[in-house]
N, C-alpha and C positions, 0 to 999 in steps of 0.2 A: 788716398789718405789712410792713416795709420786709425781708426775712431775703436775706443770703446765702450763699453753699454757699463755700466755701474748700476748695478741692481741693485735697491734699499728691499733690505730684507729686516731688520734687527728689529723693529718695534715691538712695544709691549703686548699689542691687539687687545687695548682694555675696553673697547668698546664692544666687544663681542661675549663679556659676562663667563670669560671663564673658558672659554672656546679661542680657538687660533684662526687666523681665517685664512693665514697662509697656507695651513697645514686642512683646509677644506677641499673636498672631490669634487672633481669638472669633468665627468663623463671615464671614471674610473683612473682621473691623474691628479694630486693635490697642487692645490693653485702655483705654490710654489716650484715647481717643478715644470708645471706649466710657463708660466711668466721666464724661467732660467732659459727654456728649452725654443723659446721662441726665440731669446734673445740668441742663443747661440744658433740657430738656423738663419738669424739675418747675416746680411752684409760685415758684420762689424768683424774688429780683426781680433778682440780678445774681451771676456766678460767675466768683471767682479762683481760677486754677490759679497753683500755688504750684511754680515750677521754678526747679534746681538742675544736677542732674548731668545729662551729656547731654542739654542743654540744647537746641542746636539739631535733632536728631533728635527730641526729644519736642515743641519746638514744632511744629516740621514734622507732628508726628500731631493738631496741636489743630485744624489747616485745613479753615475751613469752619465753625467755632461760634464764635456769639455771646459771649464772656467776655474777662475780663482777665488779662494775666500780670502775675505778678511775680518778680522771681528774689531767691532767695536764695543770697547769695553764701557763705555758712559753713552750709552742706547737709550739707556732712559731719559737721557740730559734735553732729547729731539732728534731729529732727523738732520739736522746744523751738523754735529759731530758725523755722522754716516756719511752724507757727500761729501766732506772731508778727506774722511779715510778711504774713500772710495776712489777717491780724484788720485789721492796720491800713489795707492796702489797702481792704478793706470800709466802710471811710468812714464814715458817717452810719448805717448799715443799724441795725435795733433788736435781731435776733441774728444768732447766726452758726453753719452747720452748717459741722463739722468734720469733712470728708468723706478718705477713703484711696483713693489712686486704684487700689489693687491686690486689691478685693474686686470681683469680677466676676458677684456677682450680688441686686448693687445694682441698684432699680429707683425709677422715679420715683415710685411709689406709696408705697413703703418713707420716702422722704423728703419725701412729701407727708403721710403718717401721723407721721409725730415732729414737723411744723411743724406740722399740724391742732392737737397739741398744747400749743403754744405758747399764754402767756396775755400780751396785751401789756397788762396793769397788773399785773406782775409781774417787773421788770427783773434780777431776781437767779436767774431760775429758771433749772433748766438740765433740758433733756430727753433722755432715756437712753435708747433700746430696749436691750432683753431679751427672748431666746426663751422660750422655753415649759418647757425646764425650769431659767430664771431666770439663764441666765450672759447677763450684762452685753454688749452689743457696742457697734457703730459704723454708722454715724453718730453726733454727739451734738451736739445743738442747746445755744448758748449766748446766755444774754439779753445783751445790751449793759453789765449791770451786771457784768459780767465779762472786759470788753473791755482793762480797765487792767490785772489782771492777768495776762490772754492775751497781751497785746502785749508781754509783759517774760520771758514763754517763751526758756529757751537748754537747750541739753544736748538725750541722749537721754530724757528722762523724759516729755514729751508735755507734756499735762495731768494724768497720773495724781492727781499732788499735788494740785491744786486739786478733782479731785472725790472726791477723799478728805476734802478740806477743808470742803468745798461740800455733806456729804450730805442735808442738809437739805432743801436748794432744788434734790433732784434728782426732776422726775418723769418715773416709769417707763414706758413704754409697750412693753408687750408684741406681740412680733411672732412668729409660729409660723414662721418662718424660719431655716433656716441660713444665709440671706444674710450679717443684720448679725455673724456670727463665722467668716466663711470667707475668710482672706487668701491669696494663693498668692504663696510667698516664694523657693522651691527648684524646682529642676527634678521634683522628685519628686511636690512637691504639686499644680503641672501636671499632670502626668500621672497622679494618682491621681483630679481634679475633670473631667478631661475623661474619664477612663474612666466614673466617674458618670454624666457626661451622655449619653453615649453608651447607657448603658443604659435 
């Protein structure tokens, strides 16, 4: 199958008081860079980073990997407009992973296990992970039969709607990870994920 990674790059990061979080170091690489560089060592066949805000400073961290930008220009409007613009860049591809560039402990295995997933005579399916005691995360793989109403995405609401909509044609795939539900949004949760690590 033809799958894309659609990386959501463009947010404001106003939770972080003046700080970027994409543009934060993870063992001498900024997150960003990080989250692109995974996505482009998995399986998938081509990867849009979807930029917005500080626009040229996060380009400036994509240097060096293979993928496509796209900008969206109304970033502020939510993350609705981004997998939009994201979906449609993806062109022809038969799905599309919905990737967050600000979960750092994404790994190419973690999105090579939700596309192993993937059934291609099945265009309406959509793939979930969920850890182990059952809350829902991210990534989340979309079939192409879902590409029309992805690409009509505005606001902050994401896709919630549509996989609310969609439960049917959703399958599950269970990961024992805290990866797909650990975002760092604040300067606080910085520093509570790398005291973790540290330990």
């Amino acid at each position: 199958m033809n799958i894309a990674i659609v990386l959501l790059a463009a947010g404001g990061s106003t939770r972080m008081r003046g700080g970027d979080k994409l543009l934060e170091e993870i063992d001498g690489e900024k997150l960003l860079h990080r989250s692109a560089r995974v996505a482009c060592e998995s399986d998938a066949q081509s990867v849009v980073v979807v930029l917005g805000a500080r626009e040229a400073e996060r380009r400036a961290a994509l240097s060096g990997l293979s993928l496509t930008t796209v900008i969206n220009a109304d970033w502020a409007a939510g993350m609705g407009g981004s997998i939009a613009a994201g979906v449609k860049a993806a062109g022809d591809a038969d799905a599309a992973i919905i990737m967050l560039a600000d979960m750092p402990d994404i790994t190419s295995h973690i999105l090579n296990r939700i596309m192993a997933a993937c059934d291609p005579n099945t265009p309406d399916q959509i793939v979930r992970p969920r850890d182990g005691q059952g809350r829902w995360g991210n990534p989340v793989l979309f079939c192409d039969g879902h590409f029309a109403a992805l690409s009509i995405l505005n606001g902050d609401q994401g896709a919630q709607k549509l996989l609310m909509k969609s439960k049917a044609s959703i399958t599950p795939v269970t990961l024992e990870s805290h990866a797909i539900t650990t975002d760092l949004d604040t300067p606080e949760a910085w520093a509570d994920w790398r005291a973790g690590r540290s330990r």
